[in-house]
C-alpha positions as CSV (number, residue, x, y, z in Angstrom):
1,X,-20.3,-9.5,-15.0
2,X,-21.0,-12.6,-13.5
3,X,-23.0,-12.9,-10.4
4,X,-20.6,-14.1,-7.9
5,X,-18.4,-10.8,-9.3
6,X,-21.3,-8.7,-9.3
7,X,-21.6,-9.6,-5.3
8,X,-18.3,-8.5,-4.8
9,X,-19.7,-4.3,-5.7
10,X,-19.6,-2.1,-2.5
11,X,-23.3,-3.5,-0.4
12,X,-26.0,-1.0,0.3
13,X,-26.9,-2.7,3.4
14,X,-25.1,-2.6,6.7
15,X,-23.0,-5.5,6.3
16,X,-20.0,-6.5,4.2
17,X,-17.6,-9.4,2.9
18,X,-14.9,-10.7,5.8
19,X,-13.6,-13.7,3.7
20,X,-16.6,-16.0,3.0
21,X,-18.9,-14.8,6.0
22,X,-20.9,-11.7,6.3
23,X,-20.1,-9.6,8.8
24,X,-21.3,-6.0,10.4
25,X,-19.4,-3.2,7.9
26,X,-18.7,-1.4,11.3
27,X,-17.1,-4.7,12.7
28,X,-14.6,-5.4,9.6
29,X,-11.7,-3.1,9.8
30,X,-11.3,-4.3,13.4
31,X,-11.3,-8.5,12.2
32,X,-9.2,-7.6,9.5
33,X,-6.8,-5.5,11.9
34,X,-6.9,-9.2,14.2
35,X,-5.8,-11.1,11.0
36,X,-2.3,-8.9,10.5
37,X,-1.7,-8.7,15.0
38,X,-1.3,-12.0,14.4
39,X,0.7,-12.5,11.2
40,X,2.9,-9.3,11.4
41,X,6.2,-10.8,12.9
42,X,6.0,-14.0,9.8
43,X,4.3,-11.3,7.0
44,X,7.4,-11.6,4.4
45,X,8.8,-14.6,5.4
46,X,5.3,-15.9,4.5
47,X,4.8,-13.9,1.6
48,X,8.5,-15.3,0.0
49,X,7.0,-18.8,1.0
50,X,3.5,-18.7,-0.2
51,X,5.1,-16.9,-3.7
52,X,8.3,-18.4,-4.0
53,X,9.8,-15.4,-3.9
54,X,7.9,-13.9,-7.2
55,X,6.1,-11.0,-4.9
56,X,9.2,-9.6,-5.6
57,X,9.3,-9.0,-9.1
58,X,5.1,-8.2,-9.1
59,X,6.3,-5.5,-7.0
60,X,9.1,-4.6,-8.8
61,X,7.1,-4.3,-12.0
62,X,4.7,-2.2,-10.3
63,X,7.9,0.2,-8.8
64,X,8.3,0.8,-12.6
65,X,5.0,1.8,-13.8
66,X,5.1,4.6,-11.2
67,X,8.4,6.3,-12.7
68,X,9.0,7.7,-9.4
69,X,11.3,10.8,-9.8
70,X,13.7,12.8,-7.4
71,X,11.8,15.1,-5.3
72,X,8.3,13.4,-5.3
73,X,5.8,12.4,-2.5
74,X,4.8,8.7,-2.8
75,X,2.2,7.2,-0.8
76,X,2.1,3.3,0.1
77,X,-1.3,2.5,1.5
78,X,-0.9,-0.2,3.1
79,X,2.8,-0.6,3.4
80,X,2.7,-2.8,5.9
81,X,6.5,-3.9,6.6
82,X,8.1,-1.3,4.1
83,X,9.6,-2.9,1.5
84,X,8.1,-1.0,-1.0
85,X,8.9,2.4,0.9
86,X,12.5,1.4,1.5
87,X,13.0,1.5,-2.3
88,X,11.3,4.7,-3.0
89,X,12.9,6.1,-0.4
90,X,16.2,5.5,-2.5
91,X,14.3,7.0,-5.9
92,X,12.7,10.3,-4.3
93,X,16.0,11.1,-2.6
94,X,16.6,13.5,0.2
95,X,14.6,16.3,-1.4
96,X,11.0,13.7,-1.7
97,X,9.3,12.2,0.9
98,X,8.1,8.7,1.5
99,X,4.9,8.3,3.6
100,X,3.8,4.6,4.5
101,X,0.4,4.1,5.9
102,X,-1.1,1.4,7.1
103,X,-4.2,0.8,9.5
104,X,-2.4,-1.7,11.2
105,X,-0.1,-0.6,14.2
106,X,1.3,-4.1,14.2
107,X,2.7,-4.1,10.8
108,X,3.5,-0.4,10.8
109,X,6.1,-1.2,14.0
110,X,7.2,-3.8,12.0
111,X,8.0,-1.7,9.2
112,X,9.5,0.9,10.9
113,X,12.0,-1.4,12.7
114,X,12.9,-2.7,9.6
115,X,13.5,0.9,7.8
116,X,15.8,1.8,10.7
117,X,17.3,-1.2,9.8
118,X,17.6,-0.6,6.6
119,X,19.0,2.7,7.3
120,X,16.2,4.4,5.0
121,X,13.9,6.3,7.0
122,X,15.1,9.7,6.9
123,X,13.3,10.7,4.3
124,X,10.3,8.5,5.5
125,X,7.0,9.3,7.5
126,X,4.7,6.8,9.2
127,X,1.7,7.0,9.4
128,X,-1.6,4.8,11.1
129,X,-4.4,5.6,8.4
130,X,-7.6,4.4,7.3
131,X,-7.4,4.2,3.4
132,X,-11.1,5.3,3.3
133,X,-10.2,8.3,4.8
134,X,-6.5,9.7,3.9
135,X,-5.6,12.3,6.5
136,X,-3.6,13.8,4.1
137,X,-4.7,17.2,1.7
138,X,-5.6,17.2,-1.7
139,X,-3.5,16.9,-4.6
140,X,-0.5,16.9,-2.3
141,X,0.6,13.1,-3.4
142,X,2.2,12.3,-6.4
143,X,2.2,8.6,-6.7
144,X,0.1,6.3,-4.6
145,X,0.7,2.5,-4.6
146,X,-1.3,0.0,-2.4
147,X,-0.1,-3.7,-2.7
148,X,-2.5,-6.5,-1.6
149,X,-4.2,-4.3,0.8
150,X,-7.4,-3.0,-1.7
151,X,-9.4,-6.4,-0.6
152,X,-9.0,-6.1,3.3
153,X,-11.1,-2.2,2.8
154,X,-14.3,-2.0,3.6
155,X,-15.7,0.1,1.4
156,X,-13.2,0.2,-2.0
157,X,-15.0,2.5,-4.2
158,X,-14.4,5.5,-0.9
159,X,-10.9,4.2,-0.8
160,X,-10.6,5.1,-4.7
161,X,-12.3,8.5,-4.1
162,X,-9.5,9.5,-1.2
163,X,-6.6,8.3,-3.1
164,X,-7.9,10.3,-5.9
165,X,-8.7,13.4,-3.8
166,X,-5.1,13.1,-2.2
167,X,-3.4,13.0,-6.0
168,X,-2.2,16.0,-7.6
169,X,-3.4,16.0,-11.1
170,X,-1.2,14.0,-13.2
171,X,-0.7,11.9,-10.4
172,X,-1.3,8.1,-10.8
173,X,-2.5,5.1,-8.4
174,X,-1.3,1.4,-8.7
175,X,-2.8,-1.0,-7.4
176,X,-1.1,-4.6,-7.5
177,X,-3.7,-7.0,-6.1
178,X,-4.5,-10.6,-6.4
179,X,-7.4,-11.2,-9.5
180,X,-8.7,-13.9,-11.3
181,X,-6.6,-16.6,-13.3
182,X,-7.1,-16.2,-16.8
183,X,-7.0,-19.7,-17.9
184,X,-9.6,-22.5,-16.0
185,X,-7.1,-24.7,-15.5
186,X,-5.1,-22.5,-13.8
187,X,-7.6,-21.6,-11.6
188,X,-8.4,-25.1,-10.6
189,X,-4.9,-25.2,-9.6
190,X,-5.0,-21.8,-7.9
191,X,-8.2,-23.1,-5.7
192,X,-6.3,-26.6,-4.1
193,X,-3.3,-24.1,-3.3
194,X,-5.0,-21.7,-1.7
195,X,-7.6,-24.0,0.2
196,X,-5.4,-27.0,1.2
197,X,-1.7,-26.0,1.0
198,X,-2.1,-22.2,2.2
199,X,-3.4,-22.9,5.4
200,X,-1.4,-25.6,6.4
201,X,1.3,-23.4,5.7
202,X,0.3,-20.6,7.4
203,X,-0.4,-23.5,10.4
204,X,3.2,-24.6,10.2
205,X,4.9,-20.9,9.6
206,X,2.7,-18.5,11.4
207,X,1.2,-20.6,13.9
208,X,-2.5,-19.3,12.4
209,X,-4.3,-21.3,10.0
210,X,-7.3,-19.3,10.3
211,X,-5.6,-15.8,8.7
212,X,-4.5,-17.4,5.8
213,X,-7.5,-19.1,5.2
214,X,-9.2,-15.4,5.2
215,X,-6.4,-14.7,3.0
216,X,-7.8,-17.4,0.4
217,X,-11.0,-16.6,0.7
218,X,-10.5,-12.5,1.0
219,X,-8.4,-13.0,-2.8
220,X,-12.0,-14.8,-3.9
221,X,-14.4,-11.8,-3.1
222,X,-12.0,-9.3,-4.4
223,X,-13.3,-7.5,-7.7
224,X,-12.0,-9.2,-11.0
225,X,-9.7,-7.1,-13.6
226,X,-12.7,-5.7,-15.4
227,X,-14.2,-4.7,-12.4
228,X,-11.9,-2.8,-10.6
229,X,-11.2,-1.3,-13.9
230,X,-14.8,-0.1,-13.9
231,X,-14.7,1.0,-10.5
232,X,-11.1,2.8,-10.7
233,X,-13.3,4.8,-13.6
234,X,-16.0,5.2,-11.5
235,X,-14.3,6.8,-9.1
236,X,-12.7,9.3,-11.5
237,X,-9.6,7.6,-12.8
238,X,-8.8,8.2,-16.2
239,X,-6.6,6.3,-19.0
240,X,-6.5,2.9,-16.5
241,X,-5.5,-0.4,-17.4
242,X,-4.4,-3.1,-16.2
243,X,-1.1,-6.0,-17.0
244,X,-1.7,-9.3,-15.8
245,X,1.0,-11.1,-14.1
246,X,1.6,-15.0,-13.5
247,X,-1.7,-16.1,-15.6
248,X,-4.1,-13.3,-13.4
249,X,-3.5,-14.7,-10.4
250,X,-1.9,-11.3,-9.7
251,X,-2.8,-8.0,-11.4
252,X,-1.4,-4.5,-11.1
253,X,-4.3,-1.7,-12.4
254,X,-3.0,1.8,-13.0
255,X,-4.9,4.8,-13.9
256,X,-4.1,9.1,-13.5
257,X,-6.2,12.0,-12.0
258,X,-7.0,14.3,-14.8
């Protein structure tokens, strides 16, 4: 592991990665809960910017790997506006539940509007939640998914512990995350995006350079594929992997609870 990725392993000291800048552990969940106040209202119209439009078929993809069936309870940590819950909501029917956490009441309302909206929260609970601490029992969930939300926790390797705690056995986690390009050039590419054109994007769109600068630099500090792949095993996962998706930039990892 190189050292830059070794830094990225949970700290033994009291403070903790916010972007680029070390901050109190205590003091992160509330900067990172400042970041989405502000970028809540503009989250998918930036997301369908910043991607082109191709966060829709990472997520797609990763819909697929959890072969959601009629009658199950899926969790989305992280759910922020709901689009991933609005579709499960469709594949778990009227007999499975659909619970979308989030630890941001800004996005969550968001969501929620948009669910009504969408006609598709009947079967769907909301809930404000810390993924380090699920407030859920165990092995009541039978599919977890948590879509570019791993890198804003605190501590990952406690939020792998309560997804796994939550799971019934059998159950499996996805995570679909941002990672590290696979080939250099790529990568140099990747870098003058996400430095130069992201911000002045999220400027323009959002009003908020500064958030999508954390963004860039958040995506930097977050665990390689190998890594979280060690950590997801650390934590108690079994039979992980991972499938790499537009050259690394975007990964989705996936492992069970024995």
């Amino acid at each position: 592991m190189s050292e830059d990725r070794a830094n990225t392993a949970e700290d033994n000291d009291n403070t903790t990665d916010f972007g680029f800048t070390r901050v109190d552990r205590d003091a992160k969940a509330g900067m990172v809960r400042g970041v989405f106040d502000s970028v809540a209202s503009r989250y998918d119209l930036m997301n369908d910017l910043m991607s082109g439009g191709i966060h829709r078929l990472w997520k797609r993809f990763t819909i697929e790997l959890c072969a959601v069936r009629p009658g199950q309870t899926i969790l989305d940590i992280a759910g922020g506006t709901g689009d991933l819950a609005a579709r499960f909501s469709r594949l778990v029917g009227q007999d499975g539940k659909v619970i979308l956490a989030d630890i941001n009441a800004a996005m969550l309302e968001v969501g929620r509007d948009r669910l009504i909206d969408k006609g598709a929260s009947d079967n769907i609970e909301v809930v404000q939640a810390d993924a380090q601490y699920l407030p859920f029992a165990d092995n009541s969930i039978d599919c977890i998914t948590i879509a570019f939300g791993l890198r804003n926790v605190t501590d990952k390797a406690i939020a792998l512990q309560s997804m796994l705690r939550v799971l019934r056995p059998g159950g499996r986690l996805l995570v679909l995350e941002f990672s590290k390009p696979t080939s250099p050039l790529l990568g140099k590419i990747y870098d003058q995006y996400s430095f130069q054109i992201l911000p002045a994007m999220g400027r323009l769109v959002a009003q908020d350079a500064d958030s999508y600068r954390y963004l860039a630099e958040s995506i930097r500090k977050h665990p390689d594929q190998e890594t979280l792949l060690a950590m997801m095993a650390d934590a108690g996962f079994v039979e992980s992997r991972y499938h790499n998706m537009t050259g690394g930039i975007v990964a989705v990892h996936q492992g069970f609870k024995a």
